[in-house]
TIVO-98320 format. One record per residue (C-alpha): residue number from 1; residue in three letters; chain; x, y, z. Coordinates in steps of 0.2 Angstrom, whole numbers, plus 5000, padded with zeros to 4 digits. Layout:
<recs>
<rec><num>NUM</num><residu>ALA</residu><chaine>A</chaine><u>X</u><v>Y</v><w>Z</w></rec>
...
</recs>
This chain:
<recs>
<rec><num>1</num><residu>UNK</residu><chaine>A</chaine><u>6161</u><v>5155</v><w>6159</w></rec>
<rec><num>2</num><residu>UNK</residu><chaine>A</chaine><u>6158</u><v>5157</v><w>6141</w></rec>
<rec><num>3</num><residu>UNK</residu><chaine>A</chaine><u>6174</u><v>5145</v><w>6138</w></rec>
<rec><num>4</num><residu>UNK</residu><chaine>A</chaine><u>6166</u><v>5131</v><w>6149</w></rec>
<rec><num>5</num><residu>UNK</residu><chaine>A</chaine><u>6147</u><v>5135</v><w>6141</w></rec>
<rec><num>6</num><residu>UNK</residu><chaine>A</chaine><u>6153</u><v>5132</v><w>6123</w></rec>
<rec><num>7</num><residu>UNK</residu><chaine>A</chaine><u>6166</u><v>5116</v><w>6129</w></rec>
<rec><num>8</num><residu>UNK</residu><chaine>A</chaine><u>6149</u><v>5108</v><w>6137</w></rec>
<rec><num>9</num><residu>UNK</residu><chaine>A</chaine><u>6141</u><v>5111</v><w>6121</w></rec>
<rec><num>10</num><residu>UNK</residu><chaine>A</chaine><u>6153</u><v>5102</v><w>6110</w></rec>
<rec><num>11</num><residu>UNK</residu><chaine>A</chaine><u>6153</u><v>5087</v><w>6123</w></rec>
<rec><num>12</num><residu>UNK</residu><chaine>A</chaine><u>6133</u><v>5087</v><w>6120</w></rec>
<rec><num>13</num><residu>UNK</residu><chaine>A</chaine><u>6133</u><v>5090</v><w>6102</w></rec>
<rec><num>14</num><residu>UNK</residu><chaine>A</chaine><u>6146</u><v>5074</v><w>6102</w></rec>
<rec><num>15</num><residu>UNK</residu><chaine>A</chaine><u>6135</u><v>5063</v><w>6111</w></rec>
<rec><num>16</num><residu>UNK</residu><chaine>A</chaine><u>6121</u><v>5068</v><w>6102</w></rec>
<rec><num>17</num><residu>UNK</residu><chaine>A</chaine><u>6131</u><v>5063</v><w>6086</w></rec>
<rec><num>18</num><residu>UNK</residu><chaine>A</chaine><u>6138</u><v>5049</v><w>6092</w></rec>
<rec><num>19</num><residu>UNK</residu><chaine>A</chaine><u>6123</u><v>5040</v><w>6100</w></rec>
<rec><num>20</num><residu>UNK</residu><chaine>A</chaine><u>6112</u><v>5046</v><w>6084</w></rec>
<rec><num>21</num><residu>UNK</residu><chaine>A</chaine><u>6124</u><v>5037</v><w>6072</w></rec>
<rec><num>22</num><residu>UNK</residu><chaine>A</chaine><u>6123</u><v>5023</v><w>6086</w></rec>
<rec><num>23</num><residu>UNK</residu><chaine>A</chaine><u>6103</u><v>5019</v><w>6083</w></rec>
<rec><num>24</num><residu>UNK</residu><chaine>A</chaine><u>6104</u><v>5025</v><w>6063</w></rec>
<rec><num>25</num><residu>UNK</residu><chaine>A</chaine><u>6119</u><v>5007</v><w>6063</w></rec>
<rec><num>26</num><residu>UNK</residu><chaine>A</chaine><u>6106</u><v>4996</v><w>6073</w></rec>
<rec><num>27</num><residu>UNK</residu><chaine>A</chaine><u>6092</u><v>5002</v><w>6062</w></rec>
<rec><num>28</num><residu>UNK</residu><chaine>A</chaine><u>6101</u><v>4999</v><w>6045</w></rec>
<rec><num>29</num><residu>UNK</residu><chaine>A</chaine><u>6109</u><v>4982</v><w>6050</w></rec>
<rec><num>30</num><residu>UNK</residu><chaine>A</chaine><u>6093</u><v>4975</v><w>6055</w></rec>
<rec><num>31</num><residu>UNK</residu><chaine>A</chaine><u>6086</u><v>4978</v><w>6037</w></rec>
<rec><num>32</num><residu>UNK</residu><chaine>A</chaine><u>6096</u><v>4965</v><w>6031</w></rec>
<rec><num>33</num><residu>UNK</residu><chaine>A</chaine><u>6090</u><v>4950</v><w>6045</w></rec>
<rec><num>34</num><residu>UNK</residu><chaine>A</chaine><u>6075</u><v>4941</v><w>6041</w></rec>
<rec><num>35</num><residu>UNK</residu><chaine>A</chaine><u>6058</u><v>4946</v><w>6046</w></rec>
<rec><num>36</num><residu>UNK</residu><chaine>A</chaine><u>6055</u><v>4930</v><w>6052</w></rec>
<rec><num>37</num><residu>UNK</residu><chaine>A</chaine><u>6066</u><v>4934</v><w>6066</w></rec>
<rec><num>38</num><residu>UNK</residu><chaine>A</chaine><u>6064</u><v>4946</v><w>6080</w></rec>
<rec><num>39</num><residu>UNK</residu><chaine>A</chaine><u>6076</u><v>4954</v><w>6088</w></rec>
<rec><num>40</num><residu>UNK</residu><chaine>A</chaine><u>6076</u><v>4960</v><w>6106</w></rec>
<rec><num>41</num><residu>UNK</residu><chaine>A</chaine><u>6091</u><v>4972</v><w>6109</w></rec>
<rec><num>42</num><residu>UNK</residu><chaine>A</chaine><u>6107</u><v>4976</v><w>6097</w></rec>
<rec><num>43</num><residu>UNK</residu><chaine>A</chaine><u>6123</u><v>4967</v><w>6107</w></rec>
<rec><num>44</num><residu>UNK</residu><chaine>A</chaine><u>6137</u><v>4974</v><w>6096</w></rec>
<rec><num>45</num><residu>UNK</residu><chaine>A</chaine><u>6139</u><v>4985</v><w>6079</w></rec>
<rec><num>46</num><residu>UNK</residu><chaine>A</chaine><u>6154</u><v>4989</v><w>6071</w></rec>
<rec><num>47</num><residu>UNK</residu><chaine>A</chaine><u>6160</u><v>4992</v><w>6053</w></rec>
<rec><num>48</num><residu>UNK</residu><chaine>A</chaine><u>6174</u><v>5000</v><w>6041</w></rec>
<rec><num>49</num><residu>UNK</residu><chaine>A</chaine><u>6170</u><v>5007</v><w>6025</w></rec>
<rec><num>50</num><residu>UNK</residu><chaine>A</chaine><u>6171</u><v>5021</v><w>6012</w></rec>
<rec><num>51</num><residu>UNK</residu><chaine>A</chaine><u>6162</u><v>5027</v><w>6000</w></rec>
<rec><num>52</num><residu>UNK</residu><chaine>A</chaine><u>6158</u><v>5011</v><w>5990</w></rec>
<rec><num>53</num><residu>UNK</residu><chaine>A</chaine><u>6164</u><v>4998</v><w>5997</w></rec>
<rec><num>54</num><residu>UNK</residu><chaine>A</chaine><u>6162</u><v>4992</v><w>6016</w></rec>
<rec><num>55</num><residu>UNK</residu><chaine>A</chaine><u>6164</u><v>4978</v><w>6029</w></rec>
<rec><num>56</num><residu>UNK</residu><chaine>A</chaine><u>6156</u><v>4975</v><w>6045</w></rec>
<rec><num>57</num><residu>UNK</residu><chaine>A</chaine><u>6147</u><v>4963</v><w>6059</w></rec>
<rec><num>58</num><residu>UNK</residu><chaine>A</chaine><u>6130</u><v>4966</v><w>6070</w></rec>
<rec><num>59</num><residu>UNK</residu><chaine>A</chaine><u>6125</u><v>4955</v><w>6083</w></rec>
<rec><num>60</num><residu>UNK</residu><chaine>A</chaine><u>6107</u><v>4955</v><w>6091</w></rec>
<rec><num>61</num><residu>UNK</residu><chaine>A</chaine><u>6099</u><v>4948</v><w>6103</w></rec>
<rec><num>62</num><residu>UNK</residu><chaine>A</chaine><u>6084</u><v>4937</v><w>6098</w></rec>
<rec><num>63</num><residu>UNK</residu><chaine>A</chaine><u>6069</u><v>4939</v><w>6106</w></rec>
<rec><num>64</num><residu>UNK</residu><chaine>A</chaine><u>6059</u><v>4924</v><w>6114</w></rec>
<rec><num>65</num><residu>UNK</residu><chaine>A</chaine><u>6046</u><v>4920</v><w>6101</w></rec>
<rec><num>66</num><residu>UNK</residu><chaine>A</chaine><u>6059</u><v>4919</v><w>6086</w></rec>
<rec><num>67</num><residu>UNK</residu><chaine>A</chaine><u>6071</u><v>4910</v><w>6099</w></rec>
<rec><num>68</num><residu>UNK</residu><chaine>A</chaine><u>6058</u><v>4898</v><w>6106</w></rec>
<rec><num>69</num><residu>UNK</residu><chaine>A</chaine><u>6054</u><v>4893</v><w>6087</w></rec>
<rec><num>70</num><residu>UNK</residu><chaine>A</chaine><u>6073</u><v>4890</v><w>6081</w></rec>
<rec><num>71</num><residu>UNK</residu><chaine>A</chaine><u>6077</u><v>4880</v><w>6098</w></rec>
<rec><num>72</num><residu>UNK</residu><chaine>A</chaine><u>6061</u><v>4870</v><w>6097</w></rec>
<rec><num>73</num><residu>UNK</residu><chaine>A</chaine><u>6059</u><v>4867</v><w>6076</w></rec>
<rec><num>74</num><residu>UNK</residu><chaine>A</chaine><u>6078</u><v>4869</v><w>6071</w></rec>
<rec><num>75</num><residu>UNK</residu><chaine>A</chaine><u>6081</u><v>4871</v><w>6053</w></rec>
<rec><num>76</num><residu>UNK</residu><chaine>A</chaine><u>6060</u><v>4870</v><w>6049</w></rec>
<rec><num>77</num><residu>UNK</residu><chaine>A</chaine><u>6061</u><v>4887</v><w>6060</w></rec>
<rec><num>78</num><residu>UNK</residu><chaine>A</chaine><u>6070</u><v>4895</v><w>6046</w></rec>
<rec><num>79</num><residu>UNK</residu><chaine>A</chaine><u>6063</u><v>4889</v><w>6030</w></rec>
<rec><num>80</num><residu>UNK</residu><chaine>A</chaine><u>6054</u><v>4904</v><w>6026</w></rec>
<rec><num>81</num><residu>UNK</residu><chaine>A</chaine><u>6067</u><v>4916</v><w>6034</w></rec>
<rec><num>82</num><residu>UNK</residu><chaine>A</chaine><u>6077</u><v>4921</v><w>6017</w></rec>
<rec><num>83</num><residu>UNK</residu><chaine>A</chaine><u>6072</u><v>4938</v><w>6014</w></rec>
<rec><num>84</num><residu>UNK</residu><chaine>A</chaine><u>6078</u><v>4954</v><w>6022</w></rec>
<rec><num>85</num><residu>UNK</residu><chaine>A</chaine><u>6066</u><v>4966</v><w>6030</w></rec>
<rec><num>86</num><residu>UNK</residu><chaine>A</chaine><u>6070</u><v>4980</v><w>6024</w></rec>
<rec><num>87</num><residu>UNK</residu><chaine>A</chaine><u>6084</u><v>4978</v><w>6009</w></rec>
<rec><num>88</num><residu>UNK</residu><chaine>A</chaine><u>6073</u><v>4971</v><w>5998</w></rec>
<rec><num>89</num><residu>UNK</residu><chaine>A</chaine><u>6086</u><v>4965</v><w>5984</w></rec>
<rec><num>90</num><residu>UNK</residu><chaine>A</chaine><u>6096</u><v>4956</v><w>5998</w></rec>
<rec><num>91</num><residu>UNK</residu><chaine>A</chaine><u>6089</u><v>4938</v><w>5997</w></rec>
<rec><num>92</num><residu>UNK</residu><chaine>A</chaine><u>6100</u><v>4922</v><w>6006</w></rec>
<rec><num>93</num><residu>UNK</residu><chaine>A</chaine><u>6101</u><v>4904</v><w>6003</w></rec>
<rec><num>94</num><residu>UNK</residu><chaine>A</chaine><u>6094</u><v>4889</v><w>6010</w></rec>
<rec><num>95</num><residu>UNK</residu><chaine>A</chaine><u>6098</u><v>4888</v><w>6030</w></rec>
<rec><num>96</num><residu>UNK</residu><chaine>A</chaine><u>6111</u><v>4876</v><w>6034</w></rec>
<rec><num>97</num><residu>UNK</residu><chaine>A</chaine><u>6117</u><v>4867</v><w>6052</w></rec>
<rec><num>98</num><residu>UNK</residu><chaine>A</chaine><u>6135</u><v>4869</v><w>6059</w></rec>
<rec><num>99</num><residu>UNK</residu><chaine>A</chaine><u>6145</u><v>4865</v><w>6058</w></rec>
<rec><num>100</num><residu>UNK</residu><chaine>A</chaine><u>6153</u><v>4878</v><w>6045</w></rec>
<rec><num>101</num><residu>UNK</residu><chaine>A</chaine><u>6170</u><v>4871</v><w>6038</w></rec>
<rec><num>102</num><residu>UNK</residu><chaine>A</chaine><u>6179</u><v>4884</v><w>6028</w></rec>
<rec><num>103</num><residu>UNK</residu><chaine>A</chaine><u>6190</u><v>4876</v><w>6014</w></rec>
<rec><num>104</num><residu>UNK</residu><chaine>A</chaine><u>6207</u><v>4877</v><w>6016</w></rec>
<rec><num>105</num><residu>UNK</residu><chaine>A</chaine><u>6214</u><v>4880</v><w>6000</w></rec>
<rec><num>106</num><residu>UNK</residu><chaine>A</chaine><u>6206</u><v>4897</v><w>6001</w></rec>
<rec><num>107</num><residu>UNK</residu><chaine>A</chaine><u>6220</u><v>4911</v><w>6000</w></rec>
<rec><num>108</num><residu>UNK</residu><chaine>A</chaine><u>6208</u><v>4924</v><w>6009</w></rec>
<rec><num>109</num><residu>UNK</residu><chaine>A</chaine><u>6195</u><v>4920</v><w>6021</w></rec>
<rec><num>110</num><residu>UNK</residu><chaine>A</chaine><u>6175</u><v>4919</v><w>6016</w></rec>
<rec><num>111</num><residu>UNK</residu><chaine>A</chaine><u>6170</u><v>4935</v><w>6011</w></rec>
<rec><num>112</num><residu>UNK</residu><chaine>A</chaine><u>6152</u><v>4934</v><w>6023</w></rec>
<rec><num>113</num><residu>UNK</residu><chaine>A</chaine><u>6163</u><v>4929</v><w>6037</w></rec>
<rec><num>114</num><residu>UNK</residu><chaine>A</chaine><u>6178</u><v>4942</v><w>6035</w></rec>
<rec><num>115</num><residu>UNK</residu><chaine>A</chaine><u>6164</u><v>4957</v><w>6042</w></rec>
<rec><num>116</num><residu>UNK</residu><chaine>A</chaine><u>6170</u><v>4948</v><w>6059</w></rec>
<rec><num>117</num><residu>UNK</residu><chaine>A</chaine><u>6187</u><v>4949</v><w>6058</w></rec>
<rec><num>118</num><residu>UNK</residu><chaine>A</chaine><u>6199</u><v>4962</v><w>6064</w></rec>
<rec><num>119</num><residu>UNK</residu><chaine>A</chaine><u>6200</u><v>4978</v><w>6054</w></rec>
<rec><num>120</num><residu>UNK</residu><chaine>A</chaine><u>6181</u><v>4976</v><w>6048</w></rec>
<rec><num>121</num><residu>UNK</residu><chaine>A</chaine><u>6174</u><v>4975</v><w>6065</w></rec>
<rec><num>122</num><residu>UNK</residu><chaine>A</chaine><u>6183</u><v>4971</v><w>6082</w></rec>
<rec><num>123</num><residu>UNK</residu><chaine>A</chaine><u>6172</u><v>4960</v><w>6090</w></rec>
<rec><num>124</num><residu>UNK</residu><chaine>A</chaine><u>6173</u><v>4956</v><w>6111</w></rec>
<rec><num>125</num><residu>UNK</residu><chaine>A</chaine><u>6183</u><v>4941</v><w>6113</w></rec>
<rec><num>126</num><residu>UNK</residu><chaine>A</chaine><u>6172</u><v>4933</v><w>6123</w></rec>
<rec><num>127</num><residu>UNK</residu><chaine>A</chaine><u>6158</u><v>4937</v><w>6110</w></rec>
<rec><num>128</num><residu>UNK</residu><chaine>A</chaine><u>6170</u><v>4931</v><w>6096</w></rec>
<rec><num>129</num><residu>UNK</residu><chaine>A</chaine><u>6174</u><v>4914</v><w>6108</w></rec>
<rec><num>130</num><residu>UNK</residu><chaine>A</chaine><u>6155</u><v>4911</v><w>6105</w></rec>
<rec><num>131</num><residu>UNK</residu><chaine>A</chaine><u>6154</u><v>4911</v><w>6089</w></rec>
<rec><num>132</num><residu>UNK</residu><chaine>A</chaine><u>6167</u><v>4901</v><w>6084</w></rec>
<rec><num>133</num><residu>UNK</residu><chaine>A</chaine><u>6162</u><v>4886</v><w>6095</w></rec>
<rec><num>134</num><residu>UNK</residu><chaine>A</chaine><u>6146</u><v>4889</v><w>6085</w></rec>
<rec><num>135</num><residu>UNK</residu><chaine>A</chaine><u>6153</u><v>4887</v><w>6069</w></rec>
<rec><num>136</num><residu>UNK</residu><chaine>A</chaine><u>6163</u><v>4873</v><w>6074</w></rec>
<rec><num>137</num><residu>UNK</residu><chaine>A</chaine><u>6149</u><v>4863</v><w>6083</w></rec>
<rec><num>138</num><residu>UNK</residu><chaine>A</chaine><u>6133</u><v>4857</v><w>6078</w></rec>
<rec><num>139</num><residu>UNK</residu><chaine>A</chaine><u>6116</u><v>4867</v><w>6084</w></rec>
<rec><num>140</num><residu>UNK</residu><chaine>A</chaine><u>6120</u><v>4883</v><w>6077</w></rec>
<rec><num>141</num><residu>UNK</residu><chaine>A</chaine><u>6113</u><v>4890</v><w>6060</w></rec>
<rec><num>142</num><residu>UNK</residu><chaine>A</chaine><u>6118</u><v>4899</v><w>6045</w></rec>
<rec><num>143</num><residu>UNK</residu><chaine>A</chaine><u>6113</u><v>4905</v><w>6029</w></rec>
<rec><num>144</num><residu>UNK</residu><chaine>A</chaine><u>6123</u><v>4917</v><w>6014</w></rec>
<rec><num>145</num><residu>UNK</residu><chaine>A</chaine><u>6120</u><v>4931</v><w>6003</w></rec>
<rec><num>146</num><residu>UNK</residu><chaine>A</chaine><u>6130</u><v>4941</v><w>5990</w></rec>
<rec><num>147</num><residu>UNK</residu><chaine>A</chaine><u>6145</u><v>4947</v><w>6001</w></rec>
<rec><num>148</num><residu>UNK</residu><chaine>A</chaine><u>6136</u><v>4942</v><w>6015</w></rec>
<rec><num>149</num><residu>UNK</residu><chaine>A</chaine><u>6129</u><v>4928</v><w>6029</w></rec>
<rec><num>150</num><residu>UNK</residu><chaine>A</chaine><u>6120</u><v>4926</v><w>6043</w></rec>
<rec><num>151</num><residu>UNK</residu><chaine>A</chaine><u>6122</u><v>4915</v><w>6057</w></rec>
<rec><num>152</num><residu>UNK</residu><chaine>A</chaine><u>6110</u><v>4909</v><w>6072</w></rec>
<rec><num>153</num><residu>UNK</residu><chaine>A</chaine><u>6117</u><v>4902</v><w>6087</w></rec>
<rec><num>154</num><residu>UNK</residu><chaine>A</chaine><u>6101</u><v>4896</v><w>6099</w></rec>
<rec><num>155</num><residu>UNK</residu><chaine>A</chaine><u>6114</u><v>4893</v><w>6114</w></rec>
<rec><num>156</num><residu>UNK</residu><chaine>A</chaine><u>6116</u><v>4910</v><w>6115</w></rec>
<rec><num>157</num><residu>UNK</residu><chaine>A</chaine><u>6101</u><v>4920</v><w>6108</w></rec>
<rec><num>158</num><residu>UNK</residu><chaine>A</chaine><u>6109</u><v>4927</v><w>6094</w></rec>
<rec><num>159</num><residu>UNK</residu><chaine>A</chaine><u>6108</u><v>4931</v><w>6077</w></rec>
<rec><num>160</num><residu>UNK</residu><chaine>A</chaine><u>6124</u><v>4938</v><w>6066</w></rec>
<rec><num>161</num><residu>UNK</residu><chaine>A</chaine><u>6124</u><v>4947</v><w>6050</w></rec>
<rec><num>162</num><residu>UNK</residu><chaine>A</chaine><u>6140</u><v>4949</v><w>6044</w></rec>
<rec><num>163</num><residu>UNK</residu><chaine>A</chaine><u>6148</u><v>4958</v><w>6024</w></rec>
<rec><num>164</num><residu>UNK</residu><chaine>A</chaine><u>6161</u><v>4962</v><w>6017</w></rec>
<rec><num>165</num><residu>UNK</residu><chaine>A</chaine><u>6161</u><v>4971</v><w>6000</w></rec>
</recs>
């Protein structure tokens, strides 16, 4: 009995852990998106790191005001959206459309985009699908920061940060 108490302990302590660590991710992540842009739910969070140094991807559901806005105003929509909420030294450039065309003579991959690659963050495949079309095609958004971007995709509701360093 006292084997099976203290075993269903550690499995609740664990979840506990686990799904603290869960909301602490969504809550830091979304300091670094615009206030300008609301989110609805967190999609997908995932990131590498040590003790300086990190790499990483969130993905968030818009809600319907911001979304509504960026489908209807495009570009306009995010004019003002260059500050992060909540990280107030992390500031981003001018919005841009897709498509995003990385240069080729580039030995390593952007360092904003890299967050979404394998290693950094394994992102669904169907998720990872999407937004490659986006960045391929125009109607999507994106802005960058040191070590670090943002990208809107309107077709599907979402909004990306993504670092690397």
């Amino acid at each position: 009995m006292k084997l099976s108490l203290m075993a269903l302990s550690m499995v609740a302590a664990l979840l506990l852990a686990t799904r603290g660590c869960a909301g602490l991710n969504s809550y830091w992540y979304e300091g670094y998106l615009p206030q300008a842009i609301e989110t609805e739910e967190l999609l997908f969070v995932e990131d590498s790191g040590g003790l300086r140094e990190g790499c990483g991807a969130a993905i968030y559901k818009m809600n319907g005001l911001s979304l509504e806005r960026i489908r209807t105003n495009g570009l306009d929509a995010l004019r003002d959206a260059k500050q992060a909420r909540r990280h107030k030294a992390r500031e981003y450039s001018d919005w841009k459309e897709t498509p995003y065309i990385e240069r080729k003579d580039e030995i390593v991959r952007n360092g904003w985009l890299t967050g979404m690659n394998e290693g950094c963050s394994d992102i669904p495949s169907e998720m990872q699908r999407g937004i490659d079309e986006a960045l391929r095609e125009p109607g999507s958004f994106y802005a960058t920061g040191h070590e670090s971007g943002l990208i809107v995709i309107p077709k599907r509701g979402w909004i990306i940060f993504s670092h690397f360093g």
